[in-house]
C-alpha positions as CSV (number, residue, x, y, z in Angstrom):
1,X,38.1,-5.7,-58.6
2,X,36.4,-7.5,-61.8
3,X,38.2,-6.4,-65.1
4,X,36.8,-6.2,-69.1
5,X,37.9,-8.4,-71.5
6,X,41.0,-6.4,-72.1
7,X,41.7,-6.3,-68.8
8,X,41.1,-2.8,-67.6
9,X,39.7,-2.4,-64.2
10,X,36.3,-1.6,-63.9
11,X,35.1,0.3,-60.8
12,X,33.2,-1.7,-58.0
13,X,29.5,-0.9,-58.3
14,X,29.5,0.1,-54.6
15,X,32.8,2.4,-55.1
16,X,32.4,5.9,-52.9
17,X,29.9,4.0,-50.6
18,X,30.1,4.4,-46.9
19,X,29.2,1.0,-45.3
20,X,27.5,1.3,-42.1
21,X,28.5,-0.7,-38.9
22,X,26.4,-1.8,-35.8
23,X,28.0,1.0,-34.2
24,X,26.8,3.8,-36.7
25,X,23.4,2.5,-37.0
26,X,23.3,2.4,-32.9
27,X,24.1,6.0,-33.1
28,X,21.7,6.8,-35.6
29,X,18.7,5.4,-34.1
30,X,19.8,7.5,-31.0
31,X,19.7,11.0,-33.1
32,X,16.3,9.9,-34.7
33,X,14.6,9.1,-31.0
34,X,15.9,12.7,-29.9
35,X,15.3,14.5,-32.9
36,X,18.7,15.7,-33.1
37,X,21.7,15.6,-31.0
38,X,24.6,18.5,-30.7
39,X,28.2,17.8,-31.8
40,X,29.4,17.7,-28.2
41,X,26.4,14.9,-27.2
42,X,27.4,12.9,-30.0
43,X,31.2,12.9,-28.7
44,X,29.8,11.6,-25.3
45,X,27.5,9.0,-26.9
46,X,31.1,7.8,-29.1
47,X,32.6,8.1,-25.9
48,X,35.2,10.4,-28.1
49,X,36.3,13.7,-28.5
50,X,34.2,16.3,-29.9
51,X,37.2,15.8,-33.3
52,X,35.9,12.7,-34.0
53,X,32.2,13.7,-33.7
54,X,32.8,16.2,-36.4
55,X,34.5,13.4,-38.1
56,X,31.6,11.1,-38.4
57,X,29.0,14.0,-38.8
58,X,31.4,14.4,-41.9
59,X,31.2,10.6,-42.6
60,X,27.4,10.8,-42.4
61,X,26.9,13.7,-44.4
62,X,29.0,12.2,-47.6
63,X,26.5,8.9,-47.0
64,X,23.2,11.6,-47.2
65,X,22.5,9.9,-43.5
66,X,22.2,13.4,-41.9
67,X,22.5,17.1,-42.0
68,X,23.9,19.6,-39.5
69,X,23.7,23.1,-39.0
70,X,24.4,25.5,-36.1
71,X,20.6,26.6,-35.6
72,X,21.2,29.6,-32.8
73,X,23.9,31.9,-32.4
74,X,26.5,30.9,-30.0
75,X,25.3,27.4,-29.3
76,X,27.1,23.9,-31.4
77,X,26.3,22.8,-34.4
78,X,23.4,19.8,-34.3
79,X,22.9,17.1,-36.1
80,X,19.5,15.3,-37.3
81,X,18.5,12.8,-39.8
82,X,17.4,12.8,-43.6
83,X,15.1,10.3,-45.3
84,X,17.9,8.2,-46.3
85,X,19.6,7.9,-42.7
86,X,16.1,7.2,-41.3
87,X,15.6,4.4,-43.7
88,X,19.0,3.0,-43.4
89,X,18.6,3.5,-39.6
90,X,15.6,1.9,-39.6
91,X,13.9,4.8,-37.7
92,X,10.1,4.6,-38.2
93,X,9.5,8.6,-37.5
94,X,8.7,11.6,-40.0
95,X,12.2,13.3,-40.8
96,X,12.8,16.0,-38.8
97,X,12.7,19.4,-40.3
98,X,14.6,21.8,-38.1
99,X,13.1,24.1,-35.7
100,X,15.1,26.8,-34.1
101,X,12.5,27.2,-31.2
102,X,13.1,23.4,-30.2
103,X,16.8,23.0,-30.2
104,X,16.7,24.3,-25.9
105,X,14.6,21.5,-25.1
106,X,16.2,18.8,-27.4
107,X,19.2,19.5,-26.2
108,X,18.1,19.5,-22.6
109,X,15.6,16.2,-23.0
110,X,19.3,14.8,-25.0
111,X,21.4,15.5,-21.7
112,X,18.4,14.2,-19.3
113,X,19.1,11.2,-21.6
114,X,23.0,10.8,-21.1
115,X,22.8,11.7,-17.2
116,X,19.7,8.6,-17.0
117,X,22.2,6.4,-19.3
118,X,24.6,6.9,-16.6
119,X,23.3,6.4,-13.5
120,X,20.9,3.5,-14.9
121,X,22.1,1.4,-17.3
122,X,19.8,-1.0,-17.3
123,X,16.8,1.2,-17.5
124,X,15.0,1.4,-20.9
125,X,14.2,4.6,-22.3
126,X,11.4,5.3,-24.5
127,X,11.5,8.7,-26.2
128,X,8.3,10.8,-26.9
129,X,8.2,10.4,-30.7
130,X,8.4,6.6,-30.0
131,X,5.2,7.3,-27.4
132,X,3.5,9.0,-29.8
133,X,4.1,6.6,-32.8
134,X,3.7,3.2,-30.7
135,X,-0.3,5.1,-29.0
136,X,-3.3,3.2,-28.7
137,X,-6.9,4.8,-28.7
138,X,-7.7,6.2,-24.3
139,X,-3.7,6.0,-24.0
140,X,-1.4,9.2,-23.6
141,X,-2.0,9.1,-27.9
142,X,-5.0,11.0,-27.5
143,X,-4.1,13.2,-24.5
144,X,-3.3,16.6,-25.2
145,X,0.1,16.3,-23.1
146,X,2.8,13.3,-23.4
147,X,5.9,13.2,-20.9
148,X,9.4,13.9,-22.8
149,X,10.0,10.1,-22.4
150,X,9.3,7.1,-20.1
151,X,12.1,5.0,-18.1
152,X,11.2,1.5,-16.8
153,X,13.7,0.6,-14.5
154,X,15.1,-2.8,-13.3
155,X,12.3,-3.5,-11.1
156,X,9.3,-2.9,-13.5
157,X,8.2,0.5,-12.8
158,X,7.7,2.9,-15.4
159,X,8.6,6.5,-14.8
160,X,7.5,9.5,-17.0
161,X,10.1,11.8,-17.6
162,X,9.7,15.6,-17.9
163,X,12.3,18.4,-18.8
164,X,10.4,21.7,-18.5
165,X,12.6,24.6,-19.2
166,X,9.5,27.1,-19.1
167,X,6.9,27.9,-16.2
168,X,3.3,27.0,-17.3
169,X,0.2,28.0,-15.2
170,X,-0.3,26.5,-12.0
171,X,-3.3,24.8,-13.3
172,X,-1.9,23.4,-16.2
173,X,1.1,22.2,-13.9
174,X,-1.3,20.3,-11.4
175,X,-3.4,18.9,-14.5
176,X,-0.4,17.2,-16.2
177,X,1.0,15.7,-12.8
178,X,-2.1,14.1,-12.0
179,X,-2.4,12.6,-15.3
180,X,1.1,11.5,-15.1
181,X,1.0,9.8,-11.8
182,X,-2.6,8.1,-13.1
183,X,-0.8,6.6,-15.6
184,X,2.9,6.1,-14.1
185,X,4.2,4.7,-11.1
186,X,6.3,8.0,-10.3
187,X,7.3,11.4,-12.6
188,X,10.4,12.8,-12.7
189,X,11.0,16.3,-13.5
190,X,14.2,18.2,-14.6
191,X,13.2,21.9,-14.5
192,X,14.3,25.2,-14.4
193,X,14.7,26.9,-11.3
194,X,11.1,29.0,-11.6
195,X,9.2,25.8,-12.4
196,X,11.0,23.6,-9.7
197,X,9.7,25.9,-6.8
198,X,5.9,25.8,-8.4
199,X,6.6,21.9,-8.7
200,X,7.7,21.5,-5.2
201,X,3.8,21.5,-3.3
202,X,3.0,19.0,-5.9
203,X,6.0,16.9,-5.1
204,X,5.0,17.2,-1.5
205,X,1.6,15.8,-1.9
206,X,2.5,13.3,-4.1
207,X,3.6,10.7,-1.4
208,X,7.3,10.3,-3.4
209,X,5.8,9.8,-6.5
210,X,7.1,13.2,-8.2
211,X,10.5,13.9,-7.9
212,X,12.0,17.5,-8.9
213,X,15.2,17.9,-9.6
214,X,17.6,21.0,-11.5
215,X,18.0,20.8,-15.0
216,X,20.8,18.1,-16.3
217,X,23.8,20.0,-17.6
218,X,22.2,23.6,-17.6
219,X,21.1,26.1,-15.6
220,X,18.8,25.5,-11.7
């Protein structure tokens, strides 16, 4: 603490700051891949209760890092990122403006993530805004459809990953698996129960390459 010449304190110049640590901005990058992450995913990426994620959401939200609102009736409150937590996060992605209509499918894509995280540690994720940002020119940039994320696991192969939640037309199903596996080594799929079943023949034909499996933490 410096003092004047009559030796009153004088407030640090950084006083009411919250200083980030590796931790934080580990955490931060993680909401800015996914969009946004509920208060309950949060406390399993801290590896803490669900009190200390509100905590923190608290601690970020006196920093301007993020914002957080409960977007649907009767599901938790998420958690995204403003301009400033992107910048101090170092996240590279336009900031977020919420959308009621996508919080089902972040927060199904989020728990595809933790269930992955678990089973494979050493696997890298890349998420689909990171895809889309990172695109060349005849890559999945300039398709009209790119996978929810892509794993590459320990032994090189990269896997697209898909968490469909609503059926599409059966053509539209068989056109984005073939591109998948033409650019992939295999596709995985976490789907609802309606879109599994229309998956299945494809998964059949696909000599292993397209695996179908229930939605992570939700409904089959």
């Amino acid at each position: 603490m410096s003092t004047t010449d009559e030796g009153a304190r004088v407030p640090r110049a950084d006083t009411g700051l919250i200083r980030c640590t590796e931790r934080d901005l580990a955490l931060l990058r993680w909401v800015g891949d996914q969009y946004a992450v509920s208060l309950p995913q949060l406390a399993r990426l801290m590896g803490r209760s669900e009190h200390a994620a509100r905590w923190l959401r608290a601690r970020w939200h006196r920093a301007g890092l993020v914002e957080g609102h409960a977007l649907l009736v009767g599901r938790p409150v998420f958690v995204w990122l403003t301009r400033e937590g992107s910048r101090v996060a170092a996240v590279d992605y336009k900031p977020w403006v919420p959308n009621a209509g996508m919080v089902a499918h972040i927060e199904a894509v989020n728990e595809t993530r933790l269930w992955v995280a678990e089973r494979r540690p050493g696997a890298a994720w890349t998420c689909e805004r990171a895809l889309t940002s990172q695109g060349t020119p005849g890559s999945l940039r300039s398709r009209s459809h790119r996978p929810d994320a892509v794993l590459q696991v320990d032994d090189g192969r990269r896997i697209a990953i898909e968490v469909e939640l609503t059926l599409k037309s059966r053509a539209r199903l068989e056109q984005i698996v073939a591109r998948l596996l033409a650019e992939f080594d295999a596709a995985w799929y976490f789907a609802a129960a309606d879109v599994g079943r229309a998956l299945e023949p494809l998964a059949q034909r696909s000599g292993g390459r397209l695996h179908v499996a229930p939605l992570v933490g939700g409904p089959s």
